[in-house]
C-alpha positions in Angstrom: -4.2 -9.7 26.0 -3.7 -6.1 26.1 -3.4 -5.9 30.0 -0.3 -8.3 29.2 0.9 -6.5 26.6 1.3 -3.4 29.0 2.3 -5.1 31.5 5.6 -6.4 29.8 5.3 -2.9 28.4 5.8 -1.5 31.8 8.0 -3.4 33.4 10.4 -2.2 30.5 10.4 1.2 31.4 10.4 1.0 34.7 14.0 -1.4 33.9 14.7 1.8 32.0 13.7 0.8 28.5 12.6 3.1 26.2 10.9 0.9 23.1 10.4 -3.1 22.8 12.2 -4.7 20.0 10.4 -7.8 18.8 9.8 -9.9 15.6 7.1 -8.5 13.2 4.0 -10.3 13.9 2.5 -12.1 10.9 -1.1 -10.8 12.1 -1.3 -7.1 11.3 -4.2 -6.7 14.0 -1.3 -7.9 16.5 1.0 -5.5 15.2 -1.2 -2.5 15.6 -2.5 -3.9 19.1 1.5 -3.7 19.8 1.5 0.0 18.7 -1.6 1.3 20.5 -0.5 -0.1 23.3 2.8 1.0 22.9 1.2 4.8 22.5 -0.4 4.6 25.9 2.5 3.0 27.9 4.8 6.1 26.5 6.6 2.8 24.7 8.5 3.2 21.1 7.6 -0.5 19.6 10.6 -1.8 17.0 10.4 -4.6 15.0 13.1 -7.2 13.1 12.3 -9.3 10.2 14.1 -12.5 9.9 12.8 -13.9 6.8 9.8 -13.2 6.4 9.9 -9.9 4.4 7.9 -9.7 1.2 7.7 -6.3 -0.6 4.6 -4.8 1.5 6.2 -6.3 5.3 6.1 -3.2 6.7 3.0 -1.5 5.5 1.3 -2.1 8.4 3.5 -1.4 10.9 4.3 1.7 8.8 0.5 2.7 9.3 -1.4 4.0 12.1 -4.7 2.8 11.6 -5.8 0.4 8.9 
């Protein structure tokens, strides 16, 4: 999964992206995959939250490592 990741990941930037905006995953282990991979493809990773906020939604993608 992660070679997919960076290859979407990569094809953004070289459109001339400079982050991903996406939906906040509801598996925090996806959401910090998204963010390592993020860190190595020189990729900002952004995320919206549709309904699915609850009062700790962001602490993971607020967090570096868990």
């Amino acid at each position: 999964m992660d070679a997919e990741i960076a290859c979407g990941m990569k094809a953004a930037k070289a459109l001339g992206a400079l982050h991903i905006f996406l939906a906040h995953p509801s598996d925090d282990a996806h959401t910090l995959k998204l963010g390592e991979v993020g860190e190595r493809c020189g990729m900002s990773v952004g995320y919206h939250r549709y309904e699915q906020e609850l009062f700790d939604f962001w602490d993971t993608a607020l967090t570096s490592k868990p």
